[in-house]
MDAnalysis code that builds the backbone (N, CA, C; Angstrom):
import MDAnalysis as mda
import numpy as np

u = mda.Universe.empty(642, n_residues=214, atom_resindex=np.repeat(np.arange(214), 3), trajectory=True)
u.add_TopologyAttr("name", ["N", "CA", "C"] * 214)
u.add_TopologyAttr("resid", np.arange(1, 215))
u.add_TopologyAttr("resname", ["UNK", "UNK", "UNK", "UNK", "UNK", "UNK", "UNK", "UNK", "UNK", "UNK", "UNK", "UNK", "UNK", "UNK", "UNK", "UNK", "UNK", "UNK", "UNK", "UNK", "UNK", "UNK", "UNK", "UNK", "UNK", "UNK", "UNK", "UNK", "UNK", "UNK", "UNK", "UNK", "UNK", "UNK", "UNK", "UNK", "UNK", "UNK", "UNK", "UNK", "UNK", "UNK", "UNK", "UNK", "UNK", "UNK", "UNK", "UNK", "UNK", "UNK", "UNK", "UNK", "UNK", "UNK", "UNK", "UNK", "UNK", "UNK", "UNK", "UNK", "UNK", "UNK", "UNK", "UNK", "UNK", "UNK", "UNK", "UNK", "UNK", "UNK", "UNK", "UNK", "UNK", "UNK", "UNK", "UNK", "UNK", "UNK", "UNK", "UNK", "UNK", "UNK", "UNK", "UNK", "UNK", "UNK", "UNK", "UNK", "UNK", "UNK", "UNK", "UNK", "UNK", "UNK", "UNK", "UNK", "UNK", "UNK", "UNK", "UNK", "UNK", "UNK", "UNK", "UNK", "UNK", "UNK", "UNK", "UNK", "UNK", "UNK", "UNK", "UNK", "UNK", "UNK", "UNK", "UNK", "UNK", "UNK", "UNK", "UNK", "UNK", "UNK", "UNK", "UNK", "UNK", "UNK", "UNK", "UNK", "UNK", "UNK", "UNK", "UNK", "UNK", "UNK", "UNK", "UNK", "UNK", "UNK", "UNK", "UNK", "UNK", "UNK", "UNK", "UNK", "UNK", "UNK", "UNK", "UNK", "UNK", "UNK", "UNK", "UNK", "UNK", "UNK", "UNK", "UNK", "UNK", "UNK", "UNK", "UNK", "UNK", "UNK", "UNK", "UNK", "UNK", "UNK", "UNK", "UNK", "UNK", "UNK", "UNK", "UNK", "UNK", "UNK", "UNK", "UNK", "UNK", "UNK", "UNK", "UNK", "UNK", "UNK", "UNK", "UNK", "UNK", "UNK", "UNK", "UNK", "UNK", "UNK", "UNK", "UNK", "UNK", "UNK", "UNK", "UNK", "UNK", "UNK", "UNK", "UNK", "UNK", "UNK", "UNK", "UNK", "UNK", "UNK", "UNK", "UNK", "UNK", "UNK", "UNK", "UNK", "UNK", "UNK"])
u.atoms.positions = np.array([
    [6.055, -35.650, 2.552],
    [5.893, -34.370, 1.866],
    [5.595, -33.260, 2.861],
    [6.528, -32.155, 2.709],
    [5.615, -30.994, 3.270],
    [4.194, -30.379, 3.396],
    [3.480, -30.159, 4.215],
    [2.655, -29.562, 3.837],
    [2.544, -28.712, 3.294],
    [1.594, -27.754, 2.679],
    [1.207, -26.911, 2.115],
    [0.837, -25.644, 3.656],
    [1.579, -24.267, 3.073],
    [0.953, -23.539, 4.019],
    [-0.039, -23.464, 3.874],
    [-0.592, -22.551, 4.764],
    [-2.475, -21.984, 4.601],
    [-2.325, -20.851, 3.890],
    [-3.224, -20.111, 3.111],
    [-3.492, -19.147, 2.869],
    [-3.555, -18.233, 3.830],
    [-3.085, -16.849, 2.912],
    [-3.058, -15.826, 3.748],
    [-3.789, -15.424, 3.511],
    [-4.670, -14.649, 4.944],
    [-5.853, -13.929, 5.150],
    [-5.342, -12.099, 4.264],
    [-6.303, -12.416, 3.574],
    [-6.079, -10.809, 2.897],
    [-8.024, -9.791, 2.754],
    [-8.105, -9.254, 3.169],
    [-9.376, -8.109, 2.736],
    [-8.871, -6.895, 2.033],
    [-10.082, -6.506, 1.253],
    [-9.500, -4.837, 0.855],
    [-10.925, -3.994, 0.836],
    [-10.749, -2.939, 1.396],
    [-11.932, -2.149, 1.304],
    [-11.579, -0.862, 1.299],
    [-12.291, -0.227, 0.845],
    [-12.188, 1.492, 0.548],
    [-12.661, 2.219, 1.442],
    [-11.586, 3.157, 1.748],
    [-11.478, 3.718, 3.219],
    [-11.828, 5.712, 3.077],
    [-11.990, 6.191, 3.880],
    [-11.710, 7.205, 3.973],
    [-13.042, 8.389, 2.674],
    [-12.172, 9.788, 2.676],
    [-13.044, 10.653, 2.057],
    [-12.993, 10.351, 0.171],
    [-11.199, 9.878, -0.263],
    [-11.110, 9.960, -1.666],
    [-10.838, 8.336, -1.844],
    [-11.778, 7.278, -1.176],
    [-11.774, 6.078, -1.106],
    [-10.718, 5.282, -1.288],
    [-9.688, 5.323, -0.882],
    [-8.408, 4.913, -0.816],
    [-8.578, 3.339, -0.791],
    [-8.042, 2.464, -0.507],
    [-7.854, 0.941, -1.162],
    [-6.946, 0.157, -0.025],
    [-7.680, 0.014, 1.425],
    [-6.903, -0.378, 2.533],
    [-7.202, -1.944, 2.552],
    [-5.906, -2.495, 2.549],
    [-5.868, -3.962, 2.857],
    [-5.287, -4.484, 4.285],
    [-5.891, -5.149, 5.046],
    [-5.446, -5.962, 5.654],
    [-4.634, -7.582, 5.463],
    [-3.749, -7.566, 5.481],
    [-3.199, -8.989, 5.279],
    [-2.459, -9.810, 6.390],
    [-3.245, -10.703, 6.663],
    [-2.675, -11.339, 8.307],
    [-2.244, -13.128, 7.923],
    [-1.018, -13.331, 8.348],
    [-0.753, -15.195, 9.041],
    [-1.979, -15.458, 9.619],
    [-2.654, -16.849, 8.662],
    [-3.261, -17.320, 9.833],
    [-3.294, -18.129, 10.679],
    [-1.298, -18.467, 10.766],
    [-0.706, -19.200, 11.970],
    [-0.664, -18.029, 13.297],
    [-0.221, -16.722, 12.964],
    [0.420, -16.257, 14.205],
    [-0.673, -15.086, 13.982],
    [-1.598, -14.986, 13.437],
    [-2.677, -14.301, 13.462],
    [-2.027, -12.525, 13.380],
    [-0.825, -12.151, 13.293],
    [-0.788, -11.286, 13.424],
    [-0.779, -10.588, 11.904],
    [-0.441, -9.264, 11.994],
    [-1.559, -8.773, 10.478],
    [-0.366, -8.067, 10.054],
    [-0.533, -7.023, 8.674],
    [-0.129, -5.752, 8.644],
    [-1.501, -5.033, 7.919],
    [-1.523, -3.728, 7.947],
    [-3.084, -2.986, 7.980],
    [-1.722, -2.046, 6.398],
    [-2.293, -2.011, 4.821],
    [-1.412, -1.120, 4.067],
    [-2.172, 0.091, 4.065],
    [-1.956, 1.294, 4.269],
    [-2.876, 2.589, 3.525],
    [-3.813, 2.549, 4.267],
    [-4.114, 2.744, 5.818],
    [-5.172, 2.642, 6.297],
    [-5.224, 4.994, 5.910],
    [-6.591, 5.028, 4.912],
    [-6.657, 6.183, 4.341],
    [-7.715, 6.461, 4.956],
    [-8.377, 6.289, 6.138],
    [-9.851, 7.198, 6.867],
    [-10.465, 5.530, 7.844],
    [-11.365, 6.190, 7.995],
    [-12.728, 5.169, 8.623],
    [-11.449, 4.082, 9.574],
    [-10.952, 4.704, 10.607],
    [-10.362, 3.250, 11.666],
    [-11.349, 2.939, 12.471],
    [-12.078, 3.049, 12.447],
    [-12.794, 2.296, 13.152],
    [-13.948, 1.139, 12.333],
    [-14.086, 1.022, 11.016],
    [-13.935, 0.232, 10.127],
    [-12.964, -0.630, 10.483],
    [-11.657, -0.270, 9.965],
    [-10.757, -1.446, 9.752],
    [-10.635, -1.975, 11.266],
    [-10.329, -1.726, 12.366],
    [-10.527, -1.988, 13.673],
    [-11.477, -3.216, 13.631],
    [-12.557, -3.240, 13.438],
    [-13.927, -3.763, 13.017],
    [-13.904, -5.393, 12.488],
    [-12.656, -4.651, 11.454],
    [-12.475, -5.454, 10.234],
    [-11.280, -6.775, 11.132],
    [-10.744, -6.103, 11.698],
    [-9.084, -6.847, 12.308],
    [-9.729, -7.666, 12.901],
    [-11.362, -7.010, 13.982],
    [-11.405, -8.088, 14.913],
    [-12.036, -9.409, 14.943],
    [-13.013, -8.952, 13.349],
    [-13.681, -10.025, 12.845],
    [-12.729, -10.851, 11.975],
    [-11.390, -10.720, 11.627],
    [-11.081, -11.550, 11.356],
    [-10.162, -12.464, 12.163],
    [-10.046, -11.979, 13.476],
    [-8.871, -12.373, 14.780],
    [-7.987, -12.178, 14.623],
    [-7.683, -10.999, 14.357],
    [-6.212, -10.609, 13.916],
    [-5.665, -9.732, 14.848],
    [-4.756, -9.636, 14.709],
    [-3.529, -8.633, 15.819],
    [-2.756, -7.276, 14.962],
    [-3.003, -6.391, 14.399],
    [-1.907, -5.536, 13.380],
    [-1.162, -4.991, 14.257],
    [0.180, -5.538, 13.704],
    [1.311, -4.861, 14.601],
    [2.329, -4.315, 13.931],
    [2.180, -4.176, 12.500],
    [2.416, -3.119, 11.380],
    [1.435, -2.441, 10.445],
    [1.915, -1.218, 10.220],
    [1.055, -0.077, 9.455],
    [2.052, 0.360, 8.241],
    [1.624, -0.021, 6.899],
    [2.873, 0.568, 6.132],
    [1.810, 0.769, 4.859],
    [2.864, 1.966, 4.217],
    [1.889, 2.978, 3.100],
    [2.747, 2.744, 2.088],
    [2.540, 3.226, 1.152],
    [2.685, 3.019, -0.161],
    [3.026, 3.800, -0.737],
    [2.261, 5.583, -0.127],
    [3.162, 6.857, -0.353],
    [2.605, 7.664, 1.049],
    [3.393, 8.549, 0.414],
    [2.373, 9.734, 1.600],
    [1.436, 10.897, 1.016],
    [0.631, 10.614, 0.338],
    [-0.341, 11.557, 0.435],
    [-1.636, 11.066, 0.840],
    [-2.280, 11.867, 0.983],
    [-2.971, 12.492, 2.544],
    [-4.065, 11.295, 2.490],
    [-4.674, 10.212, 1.496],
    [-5.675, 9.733, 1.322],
    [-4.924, 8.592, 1.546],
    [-3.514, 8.433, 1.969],
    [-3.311, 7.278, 2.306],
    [-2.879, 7.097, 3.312],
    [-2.971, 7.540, 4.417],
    [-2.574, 8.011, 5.549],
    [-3.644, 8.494, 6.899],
    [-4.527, 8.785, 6.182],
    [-5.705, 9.756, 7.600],
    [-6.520, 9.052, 8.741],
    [-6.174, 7.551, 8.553],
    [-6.662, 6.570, 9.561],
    [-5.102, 6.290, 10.616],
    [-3.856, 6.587, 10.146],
    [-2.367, 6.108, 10.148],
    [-2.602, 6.415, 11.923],
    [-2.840, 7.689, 12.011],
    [-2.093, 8.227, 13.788],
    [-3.218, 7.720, 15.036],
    [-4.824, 7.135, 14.700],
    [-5.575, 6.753, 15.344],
    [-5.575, 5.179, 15.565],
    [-4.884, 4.528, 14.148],
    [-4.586, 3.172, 14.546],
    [-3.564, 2.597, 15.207],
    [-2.634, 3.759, 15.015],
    [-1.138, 3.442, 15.707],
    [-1.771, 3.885, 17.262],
    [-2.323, 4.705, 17.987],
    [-3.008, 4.588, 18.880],
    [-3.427, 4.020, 19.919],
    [-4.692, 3.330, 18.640],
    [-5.311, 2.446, 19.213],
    [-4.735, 0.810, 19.272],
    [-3.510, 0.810, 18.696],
    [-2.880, -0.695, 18.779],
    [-1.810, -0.725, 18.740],
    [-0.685, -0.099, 18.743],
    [0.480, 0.177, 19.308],
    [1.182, -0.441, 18.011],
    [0.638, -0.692, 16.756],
    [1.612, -0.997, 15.799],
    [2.228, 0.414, 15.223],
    [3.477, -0.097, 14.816],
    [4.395, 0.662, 13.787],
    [3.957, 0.857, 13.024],
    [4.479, 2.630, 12.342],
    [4.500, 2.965, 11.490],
    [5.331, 2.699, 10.277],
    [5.357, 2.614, 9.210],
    [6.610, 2.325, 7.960],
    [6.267, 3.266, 6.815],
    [6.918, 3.896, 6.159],
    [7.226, 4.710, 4.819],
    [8.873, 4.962, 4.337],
    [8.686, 4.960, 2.477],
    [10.175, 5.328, 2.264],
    [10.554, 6.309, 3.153],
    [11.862, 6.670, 3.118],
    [12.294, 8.004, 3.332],
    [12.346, 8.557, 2.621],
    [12.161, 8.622, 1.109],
    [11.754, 9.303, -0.297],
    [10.569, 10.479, -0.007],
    [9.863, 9.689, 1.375],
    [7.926, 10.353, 1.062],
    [8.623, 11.136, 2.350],
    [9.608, 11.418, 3.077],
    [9.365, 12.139, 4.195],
    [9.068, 13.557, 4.181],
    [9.181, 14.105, 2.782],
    [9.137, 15.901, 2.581],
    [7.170, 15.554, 2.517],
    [6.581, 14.574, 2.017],
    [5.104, 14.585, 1.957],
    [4.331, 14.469, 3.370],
    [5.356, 13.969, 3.972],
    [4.676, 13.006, 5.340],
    [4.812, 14.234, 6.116],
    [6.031, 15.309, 6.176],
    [5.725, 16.470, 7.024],
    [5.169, 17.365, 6.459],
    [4.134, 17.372, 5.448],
    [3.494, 18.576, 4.645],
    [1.777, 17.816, 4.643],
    [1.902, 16.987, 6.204],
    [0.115, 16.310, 5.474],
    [-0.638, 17.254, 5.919],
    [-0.760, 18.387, 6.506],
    [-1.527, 19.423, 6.673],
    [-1.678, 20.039, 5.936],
    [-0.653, 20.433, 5.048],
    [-0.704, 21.325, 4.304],
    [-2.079, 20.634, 3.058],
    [-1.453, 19.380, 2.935],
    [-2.320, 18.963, 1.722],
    [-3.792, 18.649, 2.177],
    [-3.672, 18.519, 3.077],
    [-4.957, 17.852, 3.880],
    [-5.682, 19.431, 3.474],
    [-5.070, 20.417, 3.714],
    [-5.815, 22.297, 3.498],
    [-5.946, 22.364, 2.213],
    [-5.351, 21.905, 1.184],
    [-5.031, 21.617, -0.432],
    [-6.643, 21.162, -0.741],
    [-6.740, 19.954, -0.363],
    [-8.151, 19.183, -0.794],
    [-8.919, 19.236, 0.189],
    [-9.211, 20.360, 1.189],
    [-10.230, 20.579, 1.789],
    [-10.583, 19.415, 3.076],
    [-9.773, 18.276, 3.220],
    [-9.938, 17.236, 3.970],
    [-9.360, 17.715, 5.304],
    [-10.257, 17.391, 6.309],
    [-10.125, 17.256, 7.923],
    [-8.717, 16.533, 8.390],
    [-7.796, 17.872, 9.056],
    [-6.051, 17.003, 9.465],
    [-6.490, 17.067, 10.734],
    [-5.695, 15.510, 11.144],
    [-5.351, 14.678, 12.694],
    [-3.872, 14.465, 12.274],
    [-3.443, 15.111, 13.306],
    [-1.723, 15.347, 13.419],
    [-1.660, 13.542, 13.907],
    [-0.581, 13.517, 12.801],
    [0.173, 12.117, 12.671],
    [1.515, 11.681, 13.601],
    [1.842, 11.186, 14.056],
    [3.284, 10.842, 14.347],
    [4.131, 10.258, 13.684],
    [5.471, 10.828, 13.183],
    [6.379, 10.365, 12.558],
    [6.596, 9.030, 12.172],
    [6.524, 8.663, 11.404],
    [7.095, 6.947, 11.193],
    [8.201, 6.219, 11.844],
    [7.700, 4.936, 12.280],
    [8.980, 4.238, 13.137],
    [9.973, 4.264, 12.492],
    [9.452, 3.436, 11.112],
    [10.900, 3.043, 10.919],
    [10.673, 3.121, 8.899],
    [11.878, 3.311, 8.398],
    [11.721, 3.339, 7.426],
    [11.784, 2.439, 6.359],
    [11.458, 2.053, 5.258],
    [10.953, 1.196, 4.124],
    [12.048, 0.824, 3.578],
    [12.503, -0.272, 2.865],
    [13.481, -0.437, 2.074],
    [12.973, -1.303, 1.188],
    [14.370, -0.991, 0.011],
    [13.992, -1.743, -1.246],
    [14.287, -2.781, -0.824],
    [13.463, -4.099, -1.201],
    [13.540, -5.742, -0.915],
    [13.761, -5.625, 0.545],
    [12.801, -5.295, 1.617],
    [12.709, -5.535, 2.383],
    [12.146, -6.175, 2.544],
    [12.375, -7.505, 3.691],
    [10.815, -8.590, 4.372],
    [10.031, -7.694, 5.108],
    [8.569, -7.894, 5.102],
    [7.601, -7.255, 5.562],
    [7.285, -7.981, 7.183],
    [6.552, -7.402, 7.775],
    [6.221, -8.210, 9.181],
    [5.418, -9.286, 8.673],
    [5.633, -10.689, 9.377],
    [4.986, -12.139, 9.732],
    [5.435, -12.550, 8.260],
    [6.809, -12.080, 7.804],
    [7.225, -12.733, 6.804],
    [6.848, -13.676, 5.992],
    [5.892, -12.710, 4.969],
    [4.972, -12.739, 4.489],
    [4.979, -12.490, 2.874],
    [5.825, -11.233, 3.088],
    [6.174, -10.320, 1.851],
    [7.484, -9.531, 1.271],
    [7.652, -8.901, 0.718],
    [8.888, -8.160, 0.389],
    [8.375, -6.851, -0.474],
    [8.861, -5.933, 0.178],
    [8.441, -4.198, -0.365],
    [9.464, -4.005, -1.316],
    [8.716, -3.740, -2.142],
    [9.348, -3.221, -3.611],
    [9.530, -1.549, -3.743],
    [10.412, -0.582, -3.727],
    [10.788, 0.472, -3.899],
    [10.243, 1.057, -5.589],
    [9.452, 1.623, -6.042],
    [8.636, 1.395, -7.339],
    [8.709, 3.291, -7.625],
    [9.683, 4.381, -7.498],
    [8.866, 5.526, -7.200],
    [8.858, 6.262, -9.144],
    [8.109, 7.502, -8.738],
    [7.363, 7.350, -9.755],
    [5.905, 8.716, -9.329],
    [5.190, 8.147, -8.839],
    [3.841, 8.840, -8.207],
    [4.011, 9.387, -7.608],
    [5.569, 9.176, -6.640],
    [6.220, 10.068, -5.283],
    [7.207, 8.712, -5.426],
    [8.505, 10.341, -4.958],
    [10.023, 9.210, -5.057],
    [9.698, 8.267, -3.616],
    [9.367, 8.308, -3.027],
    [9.261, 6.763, -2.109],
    [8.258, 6.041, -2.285],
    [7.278, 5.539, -3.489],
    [6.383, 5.060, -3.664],
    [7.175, 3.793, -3.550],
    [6.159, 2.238, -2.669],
    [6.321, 1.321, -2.855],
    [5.351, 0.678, -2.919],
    [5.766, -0.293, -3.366],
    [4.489, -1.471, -3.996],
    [5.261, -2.833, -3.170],
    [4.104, -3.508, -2.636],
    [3.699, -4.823, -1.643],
    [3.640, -6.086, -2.207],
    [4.841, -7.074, -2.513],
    [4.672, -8.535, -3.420],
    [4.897, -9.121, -2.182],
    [3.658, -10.640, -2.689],
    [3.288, -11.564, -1.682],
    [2.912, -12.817, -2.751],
    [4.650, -13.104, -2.632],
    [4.654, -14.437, -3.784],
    [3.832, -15.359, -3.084],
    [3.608, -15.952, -1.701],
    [2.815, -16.744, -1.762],
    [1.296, -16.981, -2.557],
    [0.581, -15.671, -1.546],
    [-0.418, -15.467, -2.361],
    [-0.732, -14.740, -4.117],
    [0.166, -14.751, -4.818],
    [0.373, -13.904, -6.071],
    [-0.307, -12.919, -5.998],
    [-0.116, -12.065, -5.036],
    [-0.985, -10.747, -4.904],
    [0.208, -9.930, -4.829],
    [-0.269, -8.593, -5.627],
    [0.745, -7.043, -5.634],
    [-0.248, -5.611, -5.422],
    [0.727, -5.405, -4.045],
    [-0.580, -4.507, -3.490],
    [0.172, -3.324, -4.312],
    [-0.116, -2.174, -5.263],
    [0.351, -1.317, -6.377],
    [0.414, 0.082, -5.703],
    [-0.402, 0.196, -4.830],
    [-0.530, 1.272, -4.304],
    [-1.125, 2.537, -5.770],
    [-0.477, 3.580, -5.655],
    [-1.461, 4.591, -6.715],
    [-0.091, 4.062, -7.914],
    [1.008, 3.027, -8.388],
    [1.999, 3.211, -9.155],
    [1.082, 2.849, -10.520],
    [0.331, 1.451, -10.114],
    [-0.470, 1.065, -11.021],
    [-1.728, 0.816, -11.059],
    [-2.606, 1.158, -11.862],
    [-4.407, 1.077, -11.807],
    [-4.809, -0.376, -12.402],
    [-6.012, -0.525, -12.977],
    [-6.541, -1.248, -13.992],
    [-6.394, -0.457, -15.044],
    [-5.241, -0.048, -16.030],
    [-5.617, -0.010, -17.454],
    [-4.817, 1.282, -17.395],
    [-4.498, 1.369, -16.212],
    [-4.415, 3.072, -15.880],
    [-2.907, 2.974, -15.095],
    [-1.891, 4.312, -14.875],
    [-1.095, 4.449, -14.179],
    [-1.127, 5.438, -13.492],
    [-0.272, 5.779, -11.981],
    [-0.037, 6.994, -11.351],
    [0.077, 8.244, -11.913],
    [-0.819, 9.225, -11.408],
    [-0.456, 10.589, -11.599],
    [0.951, 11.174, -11.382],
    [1.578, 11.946, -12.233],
    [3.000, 12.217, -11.836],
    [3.250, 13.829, -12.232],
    [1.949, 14.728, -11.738],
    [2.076, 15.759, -11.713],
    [1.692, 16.553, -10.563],
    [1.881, 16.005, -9.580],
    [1.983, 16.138, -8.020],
    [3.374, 16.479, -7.407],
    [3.597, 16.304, -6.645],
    [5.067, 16.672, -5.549],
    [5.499, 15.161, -5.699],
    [6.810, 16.001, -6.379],
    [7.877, 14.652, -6.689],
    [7.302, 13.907, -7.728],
    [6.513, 14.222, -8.466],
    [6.016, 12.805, -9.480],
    [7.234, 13.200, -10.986],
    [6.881, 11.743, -11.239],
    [8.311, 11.611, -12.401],
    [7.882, 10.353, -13.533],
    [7.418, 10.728, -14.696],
    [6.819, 10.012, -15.528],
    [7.967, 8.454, -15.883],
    [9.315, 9.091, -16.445],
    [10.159, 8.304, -16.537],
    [10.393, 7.391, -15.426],
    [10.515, 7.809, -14.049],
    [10.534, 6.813, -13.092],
    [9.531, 6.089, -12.745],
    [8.299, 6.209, -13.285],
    [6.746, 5.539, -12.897],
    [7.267, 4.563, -14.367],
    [7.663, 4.797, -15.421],
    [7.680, 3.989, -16.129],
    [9.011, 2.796, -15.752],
    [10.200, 3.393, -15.302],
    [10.765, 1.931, -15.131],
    [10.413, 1.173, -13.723],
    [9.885, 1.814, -13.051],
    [9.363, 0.915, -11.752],
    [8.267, 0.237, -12.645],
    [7.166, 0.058, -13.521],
    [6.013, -0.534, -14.058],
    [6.797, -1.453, -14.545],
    [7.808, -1.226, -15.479],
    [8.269, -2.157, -16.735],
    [9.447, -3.216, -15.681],
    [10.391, -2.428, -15.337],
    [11.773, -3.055, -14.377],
    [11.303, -4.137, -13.118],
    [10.128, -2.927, -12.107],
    [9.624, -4.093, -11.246],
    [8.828, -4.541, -11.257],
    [7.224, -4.333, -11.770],
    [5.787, -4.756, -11.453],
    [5.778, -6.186, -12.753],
    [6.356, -5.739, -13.956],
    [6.086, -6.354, -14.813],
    [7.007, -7.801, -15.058],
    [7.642, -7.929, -14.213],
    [8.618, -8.660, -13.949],
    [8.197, -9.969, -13.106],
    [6.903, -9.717, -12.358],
    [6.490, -10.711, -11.449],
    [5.716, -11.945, -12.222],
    [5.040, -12.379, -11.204],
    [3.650, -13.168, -11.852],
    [2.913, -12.578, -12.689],
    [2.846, -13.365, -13.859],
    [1.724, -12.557, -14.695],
    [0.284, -12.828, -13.834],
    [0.055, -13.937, -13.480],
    [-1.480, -14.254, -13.178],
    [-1.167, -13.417, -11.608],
    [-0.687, -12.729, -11.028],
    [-0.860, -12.189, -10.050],
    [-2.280, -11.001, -9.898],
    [-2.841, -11.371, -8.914],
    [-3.745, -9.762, -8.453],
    [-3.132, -8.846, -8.327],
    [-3.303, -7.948, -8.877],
    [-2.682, -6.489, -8.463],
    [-4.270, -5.413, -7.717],
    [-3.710, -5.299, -6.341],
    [-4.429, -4.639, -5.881],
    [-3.743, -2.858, -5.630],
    [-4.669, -2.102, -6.366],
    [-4.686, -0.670, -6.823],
    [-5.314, 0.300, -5.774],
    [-4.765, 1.334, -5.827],
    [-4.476, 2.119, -4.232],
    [-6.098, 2.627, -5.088],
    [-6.600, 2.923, -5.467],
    [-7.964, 3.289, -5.967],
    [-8.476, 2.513, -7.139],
    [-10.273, 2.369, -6.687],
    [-11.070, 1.207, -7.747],
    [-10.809, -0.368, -7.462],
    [-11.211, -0.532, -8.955],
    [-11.070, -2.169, -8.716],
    [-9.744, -3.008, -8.760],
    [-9.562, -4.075, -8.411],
    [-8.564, -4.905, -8.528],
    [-8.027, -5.479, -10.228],
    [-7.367, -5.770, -10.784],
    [-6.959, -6.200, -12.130],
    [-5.775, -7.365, -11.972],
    [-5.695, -8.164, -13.323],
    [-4.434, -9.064, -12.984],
    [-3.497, -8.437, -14.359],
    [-1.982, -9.114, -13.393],
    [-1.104, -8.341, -13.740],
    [-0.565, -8.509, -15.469],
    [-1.256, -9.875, -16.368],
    [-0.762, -9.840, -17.440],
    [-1.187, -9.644, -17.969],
    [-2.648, -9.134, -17.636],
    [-3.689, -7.971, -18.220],
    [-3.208, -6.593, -18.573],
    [-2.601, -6.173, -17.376],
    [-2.012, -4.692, -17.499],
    [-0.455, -5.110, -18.649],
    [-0.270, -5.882, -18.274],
    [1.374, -6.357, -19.229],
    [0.607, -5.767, -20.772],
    [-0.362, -6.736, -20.939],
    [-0.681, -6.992, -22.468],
    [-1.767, -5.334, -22.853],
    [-2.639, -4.919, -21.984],
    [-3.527, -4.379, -22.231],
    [-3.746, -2.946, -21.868],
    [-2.613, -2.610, -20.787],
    [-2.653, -0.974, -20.290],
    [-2.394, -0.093, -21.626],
    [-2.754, 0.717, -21.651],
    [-2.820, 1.854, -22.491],
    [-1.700, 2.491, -22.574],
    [-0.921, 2.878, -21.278],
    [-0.212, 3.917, -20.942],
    [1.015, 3.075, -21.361],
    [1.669, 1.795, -20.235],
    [2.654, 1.361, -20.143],
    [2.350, -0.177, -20.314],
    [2.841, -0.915, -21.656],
    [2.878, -2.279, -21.765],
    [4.130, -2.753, -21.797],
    [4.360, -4.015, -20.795],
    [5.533, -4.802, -21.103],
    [6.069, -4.892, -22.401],
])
């Protein structure tokens, strides 16, 4: 019989000024990581990488506004991983000053993203596959990791709750068929981890969201 892989190393902690929802998720064969939404405090997650022996040699967001992003240009930095976002979010990603002046939050000029996001793409340490979900912002994506039945939601889906879609680029109809077409489509018993608050499972939100039920 095959063995069984190991579990993947996953943390999540709330980062930054509007507590954003940064996960680390690393192999803990090849130890190397990806860091999602690092949104403030790198030197936290830094902290976080080294206590768990990890290596991040990808950085990928979920959208681009400004609370998910403000740790992005100090970690790429300090560890030479890549950047990743749709190309949907690139009109947000060159306006993070602006918004950063919007909500009063402290801007550190970012550097452009390596490389860009795709729908059903494999993620680094092939691990995962990025789901194209937009909606909250036309390049919003959301993070499935069939091994571990975890869905990192980014702001598309809450506990009970869905994305704001009265922002730049937000689109109610498209937040609804990315919820129903892709999120709802997975594991029901999956974690869904939410770009803000607590964590929820996913056939909870199927049966019990308010806004949008399967």
């Amino acid at each position: 019989m095959e063995a069984a892989k190991p579990a993947l190393i996953r943390e999540t902690f709330a980062v930054g000024p509007l507590q954003c929802n940064c996960t680390i998720i690393g192999d803990p064969l090849t130890k190397k990581a990806i860091v999602v939404d690092p949104g403030g405090d790198h030197e936290l997650i830094l902290q976080r990488l080294d206590a768990l022996g990890l290596k991040v040699v990808s950085i990928i967001h979920t959208h681009a506004h400004l609370d998910h992003f403000l740790a992005s240009g100090e970690m790429k930095k300090r560890t030479g991983a890549s950047l990743h976002l749709h190309q949907d979010d690139q009109f947000l990603w060159d306006n993070l000053e602006m918004q950063c002046k919007l909500f009063g939050v402290p801007y550190k000029p970012v550097p452009s993203p390596d490389q860009w996001l795709r729908d059903d793409e494999a993620l680094a340490c092939g691990c995962g596959v990025a789901l194209h979900t937009p909606g909250h912002t036309p390049g919003s994506m959301s993070f499935w990791f069939p091994q571990a039945k975890l869905l990192i939601a980014g702001d598309t889906l809450f506990r009970r709750g869905i994305g704001r879609t009265d922002l730049w680029g937000g689109d109610y109809g498209a937040i609804e068929r990315s919820i129903r077409q892709r999120l709802y489509t997975l594991d029901e018993d999956a974690t869904v981890v939410t770009g803000h608050g607590p964590e929820t499972r996913l056939g909870d939100e199927m049966r019990e969201n308010p806004f949008i039920r399967a």
